[in-house]
N, CA, C and O atoms as a GROMACS GRO file, in nm:
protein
  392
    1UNK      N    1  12.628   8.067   9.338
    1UNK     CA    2  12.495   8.060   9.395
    1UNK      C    3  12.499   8.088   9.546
    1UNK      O    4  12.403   8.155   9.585
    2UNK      N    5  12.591   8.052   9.643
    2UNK     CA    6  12.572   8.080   9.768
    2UNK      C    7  12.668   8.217   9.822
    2UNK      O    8  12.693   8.258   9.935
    3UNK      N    9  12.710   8.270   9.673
    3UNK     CA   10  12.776   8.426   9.685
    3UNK      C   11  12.613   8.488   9.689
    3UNK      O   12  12.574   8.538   9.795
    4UNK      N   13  12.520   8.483   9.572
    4UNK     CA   14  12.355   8.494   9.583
    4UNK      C   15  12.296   8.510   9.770
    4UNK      O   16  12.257   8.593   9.853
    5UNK      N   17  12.322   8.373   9.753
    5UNK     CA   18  12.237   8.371   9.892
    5UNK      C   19  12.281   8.452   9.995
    5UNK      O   20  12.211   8.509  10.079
    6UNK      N   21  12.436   8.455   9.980
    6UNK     CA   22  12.492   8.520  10.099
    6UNK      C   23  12.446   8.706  10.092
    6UNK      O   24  12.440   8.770  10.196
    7UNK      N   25  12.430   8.743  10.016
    7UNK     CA   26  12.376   8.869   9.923
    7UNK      C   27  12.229   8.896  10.025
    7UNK      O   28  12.204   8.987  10.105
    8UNK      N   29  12.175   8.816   9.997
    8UNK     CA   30  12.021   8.797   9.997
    8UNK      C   31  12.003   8.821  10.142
    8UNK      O   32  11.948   8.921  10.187
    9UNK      N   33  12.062   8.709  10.224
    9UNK     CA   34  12.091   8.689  10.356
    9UNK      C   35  12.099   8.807  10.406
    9UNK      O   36  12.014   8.849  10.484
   10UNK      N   37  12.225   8.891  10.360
   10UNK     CA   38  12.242   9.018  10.412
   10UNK      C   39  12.167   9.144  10.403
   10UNK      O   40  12.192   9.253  10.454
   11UNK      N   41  12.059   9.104  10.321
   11UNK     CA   42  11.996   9.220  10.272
   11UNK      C   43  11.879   9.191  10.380
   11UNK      O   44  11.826   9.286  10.438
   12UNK      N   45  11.852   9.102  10.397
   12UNK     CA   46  11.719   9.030  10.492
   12UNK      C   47  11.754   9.086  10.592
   12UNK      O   48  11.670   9.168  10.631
   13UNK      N   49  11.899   9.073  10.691
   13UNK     CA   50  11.939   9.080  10.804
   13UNK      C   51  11.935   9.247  10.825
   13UNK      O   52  11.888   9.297  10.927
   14UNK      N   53  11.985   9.317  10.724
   14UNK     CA   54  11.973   9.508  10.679
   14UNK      C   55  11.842   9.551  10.719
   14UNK      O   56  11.805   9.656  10.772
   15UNK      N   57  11.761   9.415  10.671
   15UNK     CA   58  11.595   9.498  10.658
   15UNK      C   59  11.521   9.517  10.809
   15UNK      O   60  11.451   9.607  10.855
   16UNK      N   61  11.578   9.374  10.871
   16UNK     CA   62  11.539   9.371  11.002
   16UNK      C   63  11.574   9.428  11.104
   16UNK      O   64  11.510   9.445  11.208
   17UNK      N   65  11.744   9.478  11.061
   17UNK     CA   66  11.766   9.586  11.138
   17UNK      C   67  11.743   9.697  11.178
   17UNK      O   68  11.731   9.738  11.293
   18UNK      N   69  11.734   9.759  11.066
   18UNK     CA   70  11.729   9.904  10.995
   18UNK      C   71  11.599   9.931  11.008
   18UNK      O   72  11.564  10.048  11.019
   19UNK      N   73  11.501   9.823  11.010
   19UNK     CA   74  11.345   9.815  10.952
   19UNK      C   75  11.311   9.824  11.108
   19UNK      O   76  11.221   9.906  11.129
   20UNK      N   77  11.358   9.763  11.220
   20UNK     CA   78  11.391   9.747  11.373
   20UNK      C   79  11.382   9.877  11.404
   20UNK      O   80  11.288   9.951  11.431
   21UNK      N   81  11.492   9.891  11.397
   21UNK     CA   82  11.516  10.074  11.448
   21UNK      C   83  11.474  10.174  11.420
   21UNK      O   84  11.502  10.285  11.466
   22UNK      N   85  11.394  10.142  11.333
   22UNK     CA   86  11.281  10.241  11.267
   22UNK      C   87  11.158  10.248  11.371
   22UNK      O   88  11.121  10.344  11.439
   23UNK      N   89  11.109  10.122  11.362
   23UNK     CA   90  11.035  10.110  11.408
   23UNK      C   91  11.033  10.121  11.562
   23UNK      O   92  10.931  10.153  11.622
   24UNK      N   93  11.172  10.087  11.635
   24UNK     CA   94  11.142  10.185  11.776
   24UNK      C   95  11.131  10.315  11.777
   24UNK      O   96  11.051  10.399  11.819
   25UNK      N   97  11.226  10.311  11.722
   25UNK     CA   98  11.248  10.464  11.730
   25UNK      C   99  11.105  10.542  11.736
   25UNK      O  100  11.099  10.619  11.831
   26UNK      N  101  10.968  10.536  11.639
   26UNK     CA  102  10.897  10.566  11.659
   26UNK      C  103  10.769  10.495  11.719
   26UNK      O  104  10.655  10.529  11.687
   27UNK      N  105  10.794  10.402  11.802
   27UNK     CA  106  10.708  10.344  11.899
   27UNK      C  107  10.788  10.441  12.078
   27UNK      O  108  10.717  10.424  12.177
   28UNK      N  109  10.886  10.507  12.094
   28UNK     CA  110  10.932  10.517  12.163
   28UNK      C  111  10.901  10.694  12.204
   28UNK      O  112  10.898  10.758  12.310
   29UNK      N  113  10.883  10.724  12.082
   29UNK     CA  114  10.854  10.869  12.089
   29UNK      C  115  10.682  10.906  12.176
   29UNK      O  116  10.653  11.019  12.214
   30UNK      N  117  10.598  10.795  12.192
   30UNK     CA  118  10.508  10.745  12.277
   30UNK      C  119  10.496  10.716  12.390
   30UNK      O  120  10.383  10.700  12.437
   31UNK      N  121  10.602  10.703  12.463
   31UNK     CA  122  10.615  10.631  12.586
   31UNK      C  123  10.700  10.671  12.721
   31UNK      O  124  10.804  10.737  12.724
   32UNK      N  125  10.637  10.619  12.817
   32UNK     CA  126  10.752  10.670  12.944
   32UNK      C  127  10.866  10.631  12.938
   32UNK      O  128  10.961  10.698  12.980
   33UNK      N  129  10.882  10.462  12.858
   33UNK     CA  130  10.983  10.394  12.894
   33UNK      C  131  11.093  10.364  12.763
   33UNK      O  132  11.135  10.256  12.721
   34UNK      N  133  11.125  10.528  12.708
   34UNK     CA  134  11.183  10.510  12.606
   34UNK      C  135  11.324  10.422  12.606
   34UNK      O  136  11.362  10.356  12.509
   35UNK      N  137  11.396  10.433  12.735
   35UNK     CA  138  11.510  10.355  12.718
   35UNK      C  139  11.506  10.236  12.702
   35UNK      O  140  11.581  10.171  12.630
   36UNK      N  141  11.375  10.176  12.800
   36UNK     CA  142  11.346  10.058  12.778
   36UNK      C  143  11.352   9.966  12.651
   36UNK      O  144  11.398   9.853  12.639
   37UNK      N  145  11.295  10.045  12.563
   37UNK     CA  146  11.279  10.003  12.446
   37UNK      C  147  11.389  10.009  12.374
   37UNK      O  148  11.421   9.902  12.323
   38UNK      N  149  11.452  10.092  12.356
   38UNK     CA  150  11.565  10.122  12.315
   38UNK      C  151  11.676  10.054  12.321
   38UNK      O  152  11.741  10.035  12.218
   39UNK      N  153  11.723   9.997  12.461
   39UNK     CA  154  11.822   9.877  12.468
   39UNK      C  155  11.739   9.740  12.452
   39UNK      O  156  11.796   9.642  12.402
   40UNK      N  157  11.641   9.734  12.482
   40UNK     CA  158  11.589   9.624  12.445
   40UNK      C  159  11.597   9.551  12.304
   40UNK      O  160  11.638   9.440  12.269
   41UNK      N  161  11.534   9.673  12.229
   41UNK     CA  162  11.586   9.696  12.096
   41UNK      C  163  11.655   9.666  12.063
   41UNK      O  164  11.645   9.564  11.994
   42UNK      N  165  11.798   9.733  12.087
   42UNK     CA  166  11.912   9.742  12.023
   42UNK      C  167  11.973   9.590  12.090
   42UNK      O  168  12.027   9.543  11.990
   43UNK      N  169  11.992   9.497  12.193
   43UNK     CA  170  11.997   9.403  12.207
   43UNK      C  171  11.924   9.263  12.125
   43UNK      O  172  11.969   9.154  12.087
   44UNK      N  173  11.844   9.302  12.122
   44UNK     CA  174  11.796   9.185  12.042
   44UNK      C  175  11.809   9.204  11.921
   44UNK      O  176  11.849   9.103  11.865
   45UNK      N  177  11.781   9.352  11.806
   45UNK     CA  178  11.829   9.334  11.685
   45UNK      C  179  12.000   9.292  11.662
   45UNK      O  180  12.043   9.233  11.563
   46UNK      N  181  12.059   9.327  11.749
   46UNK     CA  182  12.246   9.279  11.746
   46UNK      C  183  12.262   9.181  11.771
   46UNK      O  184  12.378   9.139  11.765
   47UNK      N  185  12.164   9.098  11.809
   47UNK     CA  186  12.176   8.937  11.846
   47UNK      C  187  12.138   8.835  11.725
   47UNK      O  188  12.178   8.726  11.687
   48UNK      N  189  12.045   8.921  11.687
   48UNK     CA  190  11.969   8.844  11.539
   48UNK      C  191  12.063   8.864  11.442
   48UNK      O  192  12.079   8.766  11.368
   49UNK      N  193  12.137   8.968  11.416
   49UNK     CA  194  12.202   9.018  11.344
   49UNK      C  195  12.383   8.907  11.339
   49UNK      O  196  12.458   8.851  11.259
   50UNK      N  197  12.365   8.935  11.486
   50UNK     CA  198  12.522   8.845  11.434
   50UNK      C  199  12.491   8.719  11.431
   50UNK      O  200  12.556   8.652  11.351
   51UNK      N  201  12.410   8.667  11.493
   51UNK     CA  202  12.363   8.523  11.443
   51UNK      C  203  12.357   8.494  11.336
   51UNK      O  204  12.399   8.380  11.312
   52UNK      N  205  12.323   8.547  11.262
   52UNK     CA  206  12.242   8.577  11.092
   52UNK      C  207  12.381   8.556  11.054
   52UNK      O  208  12.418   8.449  11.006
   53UNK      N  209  12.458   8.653  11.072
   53UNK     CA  210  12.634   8.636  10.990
   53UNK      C  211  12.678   8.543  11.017
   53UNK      O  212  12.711   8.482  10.915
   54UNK      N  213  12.714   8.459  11.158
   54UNK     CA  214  12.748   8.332  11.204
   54UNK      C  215  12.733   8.273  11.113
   54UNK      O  216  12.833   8.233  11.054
   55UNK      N  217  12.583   8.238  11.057
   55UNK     CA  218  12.534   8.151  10.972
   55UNK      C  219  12.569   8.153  10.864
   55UNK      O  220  12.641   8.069  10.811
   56UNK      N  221  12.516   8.262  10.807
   56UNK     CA  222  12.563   8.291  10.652
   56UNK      C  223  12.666   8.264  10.615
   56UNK      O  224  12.684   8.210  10.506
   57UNK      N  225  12.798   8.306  10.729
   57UNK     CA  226  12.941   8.310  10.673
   57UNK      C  227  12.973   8.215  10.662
   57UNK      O  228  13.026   8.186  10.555
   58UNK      N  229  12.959   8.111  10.767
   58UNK     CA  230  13.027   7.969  10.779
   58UNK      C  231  13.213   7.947  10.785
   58UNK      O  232  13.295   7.869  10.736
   59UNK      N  233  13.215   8.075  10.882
   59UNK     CA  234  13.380   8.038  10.862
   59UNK      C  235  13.427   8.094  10.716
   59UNK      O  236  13.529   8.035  10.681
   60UNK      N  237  13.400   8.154  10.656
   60UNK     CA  238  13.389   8.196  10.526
   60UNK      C  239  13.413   8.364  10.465
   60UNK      O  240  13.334   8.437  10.404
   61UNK      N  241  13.502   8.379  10.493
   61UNK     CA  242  13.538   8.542  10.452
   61UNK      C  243  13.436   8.574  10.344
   61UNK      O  244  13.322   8.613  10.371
   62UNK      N  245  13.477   8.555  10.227
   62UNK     CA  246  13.418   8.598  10.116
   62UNK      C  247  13.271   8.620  10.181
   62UNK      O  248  13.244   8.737  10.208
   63UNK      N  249  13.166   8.516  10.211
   63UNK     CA  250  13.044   8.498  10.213
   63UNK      C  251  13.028   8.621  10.349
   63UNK      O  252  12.922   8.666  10.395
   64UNK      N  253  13.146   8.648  10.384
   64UNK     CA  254  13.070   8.736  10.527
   64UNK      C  255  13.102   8.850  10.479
   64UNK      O  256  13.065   8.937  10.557
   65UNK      N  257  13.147   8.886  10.400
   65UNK     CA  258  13.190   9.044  10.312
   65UNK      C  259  13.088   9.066  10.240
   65UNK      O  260  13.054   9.183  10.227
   66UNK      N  261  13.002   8.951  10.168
   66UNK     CA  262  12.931   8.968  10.068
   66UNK      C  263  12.810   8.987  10.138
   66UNK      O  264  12.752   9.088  10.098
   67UNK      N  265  12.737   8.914  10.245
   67UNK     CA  266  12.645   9.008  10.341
   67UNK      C  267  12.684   9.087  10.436
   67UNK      O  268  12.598   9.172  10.462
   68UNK      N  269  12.756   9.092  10.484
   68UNK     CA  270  12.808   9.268  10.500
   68UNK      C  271  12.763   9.374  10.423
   68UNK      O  272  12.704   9.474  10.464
   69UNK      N  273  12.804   9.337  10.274
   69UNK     CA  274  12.749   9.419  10.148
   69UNK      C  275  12.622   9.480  10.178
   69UNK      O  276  12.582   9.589  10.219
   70UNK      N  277  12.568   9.354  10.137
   70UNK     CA  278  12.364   9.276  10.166
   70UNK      C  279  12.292   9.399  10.248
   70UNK      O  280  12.208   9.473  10.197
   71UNK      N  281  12.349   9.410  10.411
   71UNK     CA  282  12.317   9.480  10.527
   71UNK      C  283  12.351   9.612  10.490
   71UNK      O  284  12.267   9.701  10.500
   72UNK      N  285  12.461   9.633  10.450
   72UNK     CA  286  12.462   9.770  10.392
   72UNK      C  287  12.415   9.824  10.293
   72UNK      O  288  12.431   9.943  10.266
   73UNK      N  289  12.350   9.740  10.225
   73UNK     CA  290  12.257   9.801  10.089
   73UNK      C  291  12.124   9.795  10.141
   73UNK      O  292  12.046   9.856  10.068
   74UNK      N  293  12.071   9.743  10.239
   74UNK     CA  294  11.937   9.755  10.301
   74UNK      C  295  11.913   9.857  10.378
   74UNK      O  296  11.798   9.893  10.400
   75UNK      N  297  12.028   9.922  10.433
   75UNK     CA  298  12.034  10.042  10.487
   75UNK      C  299  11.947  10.146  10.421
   75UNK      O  300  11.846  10.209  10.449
   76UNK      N  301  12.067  10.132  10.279
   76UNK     CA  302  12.008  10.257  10.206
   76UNK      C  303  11.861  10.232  10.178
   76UNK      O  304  11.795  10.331  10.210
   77UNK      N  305  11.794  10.144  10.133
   77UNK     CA  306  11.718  10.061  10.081
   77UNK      C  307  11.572  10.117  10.185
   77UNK      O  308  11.494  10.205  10.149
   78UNK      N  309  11.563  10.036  10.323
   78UNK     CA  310  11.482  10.082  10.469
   78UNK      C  311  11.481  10.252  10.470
   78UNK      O  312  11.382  10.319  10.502
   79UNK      N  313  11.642  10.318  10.418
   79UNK     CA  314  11.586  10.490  10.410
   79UNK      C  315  11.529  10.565  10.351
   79UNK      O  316  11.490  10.681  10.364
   80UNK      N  317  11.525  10.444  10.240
   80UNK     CA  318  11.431  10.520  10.107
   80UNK      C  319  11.272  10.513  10.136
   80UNK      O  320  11.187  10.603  10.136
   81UNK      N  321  11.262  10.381  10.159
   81UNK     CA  322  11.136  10.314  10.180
   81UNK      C  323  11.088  10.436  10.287
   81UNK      O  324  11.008  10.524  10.255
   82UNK      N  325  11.160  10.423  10.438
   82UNK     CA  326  11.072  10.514  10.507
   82UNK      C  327  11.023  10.637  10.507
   82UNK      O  328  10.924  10.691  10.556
   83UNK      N  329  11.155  10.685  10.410
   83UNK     CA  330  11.156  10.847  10.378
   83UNK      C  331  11.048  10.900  10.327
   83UNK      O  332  11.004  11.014  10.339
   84UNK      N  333  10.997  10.783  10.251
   84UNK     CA  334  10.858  10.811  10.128
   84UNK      C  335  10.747  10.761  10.219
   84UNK      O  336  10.635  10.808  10.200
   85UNK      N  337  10.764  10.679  10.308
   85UNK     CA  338  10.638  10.631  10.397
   85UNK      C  339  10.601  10.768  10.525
   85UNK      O  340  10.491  10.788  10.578
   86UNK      N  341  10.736  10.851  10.550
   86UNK     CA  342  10.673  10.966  10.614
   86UNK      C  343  10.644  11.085  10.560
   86UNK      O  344  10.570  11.172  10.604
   87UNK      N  345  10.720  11.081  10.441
   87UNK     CA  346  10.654  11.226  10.375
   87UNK      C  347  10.495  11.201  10.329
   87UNK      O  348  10.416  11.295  10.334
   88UNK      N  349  10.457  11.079  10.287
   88UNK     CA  350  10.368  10.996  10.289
   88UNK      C  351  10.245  11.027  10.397
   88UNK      O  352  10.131  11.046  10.356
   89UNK      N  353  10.265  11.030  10.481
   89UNK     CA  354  10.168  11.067  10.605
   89UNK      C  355  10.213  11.191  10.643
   89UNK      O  356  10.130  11.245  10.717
   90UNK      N  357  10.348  11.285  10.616
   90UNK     CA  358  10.302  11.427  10.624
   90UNK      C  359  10.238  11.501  10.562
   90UNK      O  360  10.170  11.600  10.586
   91UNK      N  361  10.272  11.428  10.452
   91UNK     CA  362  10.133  11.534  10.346
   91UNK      C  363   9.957  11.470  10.372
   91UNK      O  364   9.857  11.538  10.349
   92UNK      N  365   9.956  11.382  10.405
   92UNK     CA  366   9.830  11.306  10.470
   92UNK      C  367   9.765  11.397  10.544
   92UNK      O  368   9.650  11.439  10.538
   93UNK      N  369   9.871  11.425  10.628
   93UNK     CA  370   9.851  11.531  10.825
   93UNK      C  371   9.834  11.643  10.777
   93UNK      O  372   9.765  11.720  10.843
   94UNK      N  373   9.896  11.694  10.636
   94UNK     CA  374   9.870  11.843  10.650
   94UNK      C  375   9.768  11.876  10.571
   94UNK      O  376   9.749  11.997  10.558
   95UNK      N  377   9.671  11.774  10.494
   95UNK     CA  378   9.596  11.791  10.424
   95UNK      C  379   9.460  11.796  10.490
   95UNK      O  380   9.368  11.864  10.445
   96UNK      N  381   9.450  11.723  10.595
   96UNK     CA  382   9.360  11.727  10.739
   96UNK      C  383   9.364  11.882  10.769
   96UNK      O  384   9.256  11.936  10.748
   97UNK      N  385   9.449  11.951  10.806
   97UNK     CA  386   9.478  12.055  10.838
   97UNK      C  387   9.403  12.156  10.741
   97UNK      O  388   9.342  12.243  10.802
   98UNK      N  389   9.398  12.159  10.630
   98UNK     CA  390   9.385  12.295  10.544
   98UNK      C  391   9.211  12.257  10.538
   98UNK      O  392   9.134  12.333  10.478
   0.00000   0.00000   0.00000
């Protein structure tokens, strides 16, 4: 059960990352102060992130491999999701168009 959670954990921590950097990334393409955002960004999602493992793992190999996993299956997971959320609004944009 806390191989589960540790799973879960990691997939949460993937989403917020991945789901993070998404989301600057295109709040940034807007702005003067792209770096700004950008390390800002990337600082605070790497902070949440290893915190998150701290926790989860507990001193605990197994449990920190197994969200390790978690984070890396949310990866793929956040690329799918967005991939379809922008082709999603490109065909939206080009339908305006015709």
């Amino acid at each position: 059960m806390i191989i589960i959670a540790a799973l879960i954990g990691g997939l949460i921590l993937g989403i917020i990352f991945f789901g993070g950097l998404w989301i600057t990334v295109r709040k940034t393409l807007g702005t003067n102060y792209a770096a700004i955002w950008m390390l800002g960004s990337a600082l605070i999602r790497t902070a949440v992130v290893l915190t998150g493992f701290y926790f989860i793992s507990q001193g605990s190999l197994p449990r920190l491999l197994v969200s390790v996993t978690g984070f890396i299956a949310a990866r793929f997971l956040v690329l799918r999701v967005t991939k379809k959320f922008e082709e999603k609004q490109f065909l939206s944009t080009e339908s305006r168009h015709l």
